[in-house]
PyMOL commands that place a pseudoatom at each C-alpha (Angstrom):
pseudoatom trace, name=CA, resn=UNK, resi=1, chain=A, elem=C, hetatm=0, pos=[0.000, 0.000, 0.000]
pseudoatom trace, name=CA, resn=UNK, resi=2, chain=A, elem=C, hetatm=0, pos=[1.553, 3.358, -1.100]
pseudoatom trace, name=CA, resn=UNK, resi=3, chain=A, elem=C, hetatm=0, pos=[1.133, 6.395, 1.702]
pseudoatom trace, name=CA, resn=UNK, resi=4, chain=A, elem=C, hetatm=0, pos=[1.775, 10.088, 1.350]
pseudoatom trace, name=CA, resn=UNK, resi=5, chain=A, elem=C, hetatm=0, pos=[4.396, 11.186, 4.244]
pseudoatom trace, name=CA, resn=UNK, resi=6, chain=A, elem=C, hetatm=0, pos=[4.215, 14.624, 5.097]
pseudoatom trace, name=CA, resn=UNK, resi=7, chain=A, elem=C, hetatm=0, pos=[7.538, 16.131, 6.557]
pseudoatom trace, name=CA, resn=UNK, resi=8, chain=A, elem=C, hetatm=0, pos=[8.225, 19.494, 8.278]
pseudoatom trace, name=CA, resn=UNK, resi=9, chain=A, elem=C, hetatm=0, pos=[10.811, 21.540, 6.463]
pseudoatom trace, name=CA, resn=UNK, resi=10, chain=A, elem=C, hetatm=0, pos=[13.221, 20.690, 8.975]
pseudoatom trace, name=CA, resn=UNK, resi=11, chain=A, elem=C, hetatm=0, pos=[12.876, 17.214, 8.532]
pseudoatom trace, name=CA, resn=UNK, resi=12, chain=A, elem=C, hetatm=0, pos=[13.013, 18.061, 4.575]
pseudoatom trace, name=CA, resn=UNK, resi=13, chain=A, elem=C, hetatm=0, pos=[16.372, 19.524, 4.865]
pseudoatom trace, name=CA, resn=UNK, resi=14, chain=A, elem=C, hetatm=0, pos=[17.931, 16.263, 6.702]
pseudoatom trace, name=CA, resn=UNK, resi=15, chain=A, elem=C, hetatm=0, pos=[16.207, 13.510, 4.544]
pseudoatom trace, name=CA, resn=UNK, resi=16, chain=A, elem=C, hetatm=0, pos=[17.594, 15.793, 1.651]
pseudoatom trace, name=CA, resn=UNK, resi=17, chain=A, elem=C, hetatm=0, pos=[21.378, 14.429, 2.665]
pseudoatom trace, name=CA, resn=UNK, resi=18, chain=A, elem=C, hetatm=0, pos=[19.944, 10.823, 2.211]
pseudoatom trace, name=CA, resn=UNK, resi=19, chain=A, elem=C, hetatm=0, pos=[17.761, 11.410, -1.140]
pseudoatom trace, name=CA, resn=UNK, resi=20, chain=A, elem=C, hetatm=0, pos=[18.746, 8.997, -4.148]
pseudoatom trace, name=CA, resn=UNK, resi=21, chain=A, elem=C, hetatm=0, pos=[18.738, 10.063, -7.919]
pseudoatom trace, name=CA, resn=UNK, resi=22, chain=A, elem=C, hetatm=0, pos=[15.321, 7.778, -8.565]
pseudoatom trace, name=CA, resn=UNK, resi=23, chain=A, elem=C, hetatm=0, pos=[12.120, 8.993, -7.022]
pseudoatom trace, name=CA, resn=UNK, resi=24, chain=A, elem=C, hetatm=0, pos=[11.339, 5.263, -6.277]
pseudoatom trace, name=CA, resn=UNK, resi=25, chain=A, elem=C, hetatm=0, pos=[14.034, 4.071, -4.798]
pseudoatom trace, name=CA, resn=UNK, resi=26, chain=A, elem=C, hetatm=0, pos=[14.299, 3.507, -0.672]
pseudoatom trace, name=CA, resn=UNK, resi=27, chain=A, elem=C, hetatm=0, pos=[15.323, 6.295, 1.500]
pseudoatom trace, name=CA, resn=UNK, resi=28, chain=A, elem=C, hetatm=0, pos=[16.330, 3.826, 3.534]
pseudoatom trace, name=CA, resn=UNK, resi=29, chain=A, elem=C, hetatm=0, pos=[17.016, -0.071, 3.451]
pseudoatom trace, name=CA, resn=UNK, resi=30, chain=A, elem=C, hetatm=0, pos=[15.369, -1.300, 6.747]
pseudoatom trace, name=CA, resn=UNK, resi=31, chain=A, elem=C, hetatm=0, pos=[13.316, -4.107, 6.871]
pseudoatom trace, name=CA, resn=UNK, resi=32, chain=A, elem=C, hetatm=0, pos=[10.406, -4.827, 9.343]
pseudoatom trace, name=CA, resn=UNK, resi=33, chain=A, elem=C, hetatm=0, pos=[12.486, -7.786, 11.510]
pseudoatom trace, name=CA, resn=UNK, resi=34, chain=A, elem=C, hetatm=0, pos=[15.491, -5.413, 11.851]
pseudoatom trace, name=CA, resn=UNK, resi=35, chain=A, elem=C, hetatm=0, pos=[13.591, -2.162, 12.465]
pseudoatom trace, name=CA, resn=UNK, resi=36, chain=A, elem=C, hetatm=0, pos=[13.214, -2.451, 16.224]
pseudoatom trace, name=CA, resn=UNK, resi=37, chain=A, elem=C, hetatm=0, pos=[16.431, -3.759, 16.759]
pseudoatom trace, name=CA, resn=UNK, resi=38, chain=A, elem=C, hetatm=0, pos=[17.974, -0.010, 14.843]
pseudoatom trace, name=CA, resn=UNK, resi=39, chain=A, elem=C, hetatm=0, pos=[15.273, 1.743, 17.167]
pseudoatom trace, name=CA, resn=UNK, resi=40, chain=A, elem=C, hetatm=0, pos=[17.305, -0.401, 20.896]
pseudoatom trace, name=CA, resn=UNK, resi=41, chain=A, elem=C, hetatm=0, pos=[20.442, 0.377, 19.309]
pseudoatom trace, name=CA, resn=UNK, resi=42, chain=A, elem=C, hetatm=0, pos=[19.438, 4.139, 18.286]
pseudoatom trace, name=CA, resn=UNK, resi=43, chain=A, elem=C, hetatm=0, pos=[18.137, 4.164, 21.997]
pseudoatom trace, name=CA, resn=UNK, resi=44, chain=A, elem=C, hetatm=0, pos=[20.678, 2.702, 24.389]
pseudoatom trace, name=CA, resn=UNK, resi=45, chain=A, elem=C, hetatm=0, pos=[23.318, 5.250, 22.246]
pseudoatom trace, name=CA, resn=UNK, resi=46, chain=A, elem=C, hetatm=0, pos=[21.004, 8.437, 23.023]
pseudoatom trace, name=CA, resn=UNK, resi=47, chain=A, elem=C, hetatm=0, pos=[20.511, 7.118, 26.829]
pseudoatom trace, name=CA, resn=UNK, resi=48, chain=A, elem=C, hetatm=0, pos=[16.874, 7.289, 26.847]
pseudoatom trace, name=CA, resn=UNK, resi=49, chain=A, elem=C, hetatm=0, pos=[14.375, 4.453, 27.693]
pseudoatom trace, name=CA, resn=UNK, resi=50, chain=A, elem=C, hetatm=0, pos=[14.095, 1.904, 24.333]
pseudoatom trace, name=CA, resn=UNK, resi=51, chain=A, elem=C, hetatm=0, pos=[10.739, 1.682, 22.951]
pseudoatom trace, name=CA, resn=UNK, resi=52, chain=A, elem=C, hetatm=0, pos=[9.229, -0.721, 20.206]
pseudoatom trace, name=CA, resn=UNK, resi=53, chain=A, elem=C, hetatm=0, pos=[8.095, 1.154, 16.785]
pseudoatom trace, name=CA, resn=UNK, resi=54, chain=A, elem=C, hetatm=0, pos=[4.304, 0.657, 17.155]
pseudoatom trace, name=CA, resn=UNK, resi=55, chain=A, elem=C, hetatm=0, pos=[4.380, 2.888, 20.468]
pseudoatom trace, name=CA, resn=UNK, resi=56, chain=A, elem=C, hetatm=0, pos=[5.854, 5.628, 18.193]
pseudoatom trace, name=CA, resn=UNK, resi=57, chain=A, elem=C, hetatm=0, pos=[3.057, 5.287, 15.492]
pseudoatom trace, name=CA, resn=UNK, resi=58, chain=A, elem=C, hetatm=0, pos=[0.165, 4.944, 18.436]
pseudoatom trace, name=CA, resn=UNK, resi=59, chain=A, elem=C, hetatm=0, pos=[1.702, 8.296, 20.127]
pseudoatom trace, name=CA, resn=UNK, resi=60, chain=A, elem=C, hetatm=0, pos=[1.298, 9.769, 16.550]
pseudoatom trace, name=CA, resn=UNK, resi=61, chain=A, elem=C, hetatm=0, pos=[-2.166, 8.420, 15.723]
pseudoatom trace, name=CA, resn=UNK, resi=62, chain=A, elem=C, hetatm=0, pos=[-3.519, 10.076, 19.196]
pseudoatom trace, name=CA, resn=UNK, resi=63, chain=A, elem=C, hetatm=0, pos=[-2.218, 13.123, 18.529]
pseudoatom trace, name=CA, resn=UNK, resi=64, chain=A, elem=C, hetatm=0, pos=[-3.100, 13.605, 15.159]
pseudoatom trace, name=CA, resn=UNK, resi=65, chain=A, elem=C, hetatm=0, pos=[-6.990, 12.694, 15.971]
pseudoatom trace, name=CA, resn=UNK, resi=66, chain=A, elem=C, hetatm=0, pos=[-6.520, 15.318, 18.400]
pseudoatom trace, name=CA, resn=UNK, resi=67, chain=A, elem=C, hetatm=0, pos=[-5.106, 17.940, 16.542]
pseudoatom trace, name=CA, resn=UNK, resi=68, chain=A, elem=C, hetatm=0, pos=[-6.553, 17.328, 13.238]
pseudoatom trace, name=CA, resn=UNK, resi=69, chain=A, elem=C, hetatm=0, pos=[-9.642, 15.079, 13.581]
pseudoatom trace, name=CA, resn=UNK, resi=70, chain=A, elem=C, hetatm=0, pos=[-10.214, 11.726, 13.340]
pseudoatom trace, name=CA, resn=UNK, resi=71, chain=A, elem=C, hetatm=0, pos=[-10.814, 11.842, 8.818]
pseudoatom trace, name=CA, resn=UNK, resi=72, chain=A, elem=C, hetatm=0, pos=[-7.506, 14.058, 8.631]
pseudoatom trace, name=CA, resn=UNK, resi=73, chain=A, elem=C, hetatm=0, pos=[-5.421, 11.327, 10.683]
pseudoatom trace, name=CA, resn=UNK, resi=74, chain=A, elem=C, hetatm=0, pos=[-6.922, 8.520, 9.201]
pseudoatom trace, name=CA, resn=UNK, resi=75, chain=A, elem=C, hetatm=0, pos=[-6.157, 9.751, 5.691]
pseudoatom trace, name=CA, resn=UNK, resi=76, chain=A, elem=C, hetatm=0, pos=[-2.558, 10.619, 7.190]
pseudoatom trace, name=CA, resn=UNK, resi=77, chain=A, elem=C, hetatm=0, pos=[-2.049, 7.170, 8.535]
pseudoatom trace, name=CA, resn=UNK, resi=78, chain=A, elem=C, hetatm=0, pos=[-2.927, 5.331, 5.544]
pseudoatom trace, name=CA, resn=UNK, resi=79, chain=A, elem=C, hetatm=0, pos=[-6.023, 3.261, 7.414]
pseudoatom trace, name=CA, resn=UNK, resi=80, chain=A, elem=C, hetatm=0, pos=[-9.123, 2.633, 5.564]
pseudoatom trace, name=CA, resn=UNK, resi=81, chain=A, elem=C, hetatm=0, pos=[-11.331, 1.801, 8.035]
pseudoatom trace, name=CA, resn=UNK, resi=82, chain=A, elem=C, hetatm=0, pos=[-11.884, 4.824, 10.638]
pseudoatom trace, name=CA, resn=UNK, resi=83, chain=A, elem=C, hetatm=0, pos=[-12.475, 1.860, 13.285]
pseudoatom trace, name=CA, resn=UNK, resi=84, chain=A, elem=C, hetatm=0, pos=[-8.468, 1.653, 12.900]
pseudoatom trace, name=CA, resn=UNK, resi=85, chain=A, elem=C, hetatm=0, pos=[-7.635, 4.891, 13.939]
for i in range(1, 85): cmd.bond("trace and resi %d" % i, "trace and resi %d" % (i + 1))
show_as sticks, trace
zoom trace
C-alpha cells in the first residue's frame, strides 16, 4: 500500500542528505524484523528508555486525531477503516 508522508521543512532539509537520484528508490534499506532492533540500538546510544516502533506510530495516531480530527489522521495514517484509527 503506497502512503503520502508529510515532513516538516526541517525534517526536509535532513532527509535531503539521504535522497537517491530515482524517485522510487528507498530512502532507507530497513526491513520490518530489523527495524526495532535499529530503534534499541538508536536508543541505548542516546541514553533514553528503548521503545518498540508501534508505540511511536500509536503516540502519533492520538495526537493527530486530536489535533486534526479523526478523517484528517486517518487519511494521514494510511487506514481505511476509521475503526483503525
Amino acid at each position: 500500500k503506497r502512503r503520502l508522508l508529510v515532513f516538516c521543512l526541517p525534517a526536509q532539509a535532513i532527509l535531503l542528505r539521504y535522497m537517491k537520484p530515482d524517485p522510487e528508490a528507498k530512502l532507507f534499506a530497513l526491513r520490518r524484523d530489523n527495524y526495532g532492533a535499529v530503534i534499541r540500538r538508536a536508543c541505548l546510544q542516546a541514553k533514553v528508555a528503548p521503545f518498540v516502533p508501534y508505540q511511536l506510530r500509536h503516540s502519533v495516531a492520538t495526537r493527530l486525531v486530536d489535533e486534526v480530527g479523526l478523517e484528517a489522521a486517518q487519511a494521514m495514517l494510511g487506514h481505511s477503516d476509521a475503526t483503525m484509527t
